[in-house]
N, C-alpha and C positions, 0 to 999 in steps of 0.2 A: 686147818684142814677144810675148810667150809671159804676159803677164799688164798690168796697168797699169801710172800712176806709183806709184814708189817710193822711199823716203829711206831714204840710207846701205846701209850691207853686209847689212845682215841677210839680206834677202831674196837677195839674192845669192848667199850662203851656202845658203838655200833650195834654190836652184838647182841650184849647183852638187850638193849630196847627193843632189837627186833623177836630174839630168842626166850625171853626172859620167862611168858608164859608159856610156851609151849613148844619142842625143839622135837619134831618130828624125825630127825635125823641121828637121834642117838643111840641107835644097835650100830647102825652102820656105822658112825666113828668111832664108836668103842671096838667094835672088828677092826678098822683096818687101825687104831690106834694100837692094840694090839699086837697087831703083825709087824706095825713099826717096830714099835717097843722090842719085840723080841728080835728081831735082825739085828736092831742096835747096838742088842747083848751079845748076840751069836758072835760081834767081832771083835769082843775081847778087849775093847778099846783097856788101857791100865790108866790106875788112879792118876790125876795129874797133869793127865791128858786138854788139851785145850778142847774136847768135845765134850766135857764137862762144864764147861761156865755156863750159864745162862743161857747167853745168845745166842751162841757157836751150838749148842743141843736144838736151840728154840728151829733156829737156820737145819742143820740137820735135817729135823725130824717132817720140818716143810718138802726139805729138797729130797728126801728117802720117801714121802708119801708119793 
């Protein structure tokens, strides 16, 4: 939420070094992670569903912020 999509660690890594002591921006992602999260639910996706793997939620939850 702090950048696009992304593949594997690296970027993450990124993150973390830049992030690591102090992330000024965590009301505001927890709000709008939030609001993702819940529309997510609101659509009832069912078990089994391919927006449950991993990657397919990770993509989601990027392309719904």
């Amino acid at each position: 939420m702090l950048s696009s999509y992304f593949n594997r660690d690296n970027d993450i890594e990124g993150f973390l070094e830049i992030y690591n002591e102090d992330f000024k921006h965590g009301t505001k992602i927890k709000t709008e992670t939030s609001k993702v999260l819940k529309f997510v639910d609101s659509c009832g996706f069912e078990t089994g569903f391919r927006v449950w793997k991993k990657a397919d939620m990770f993509t989601l939850l990027v392309g719904i912020h």
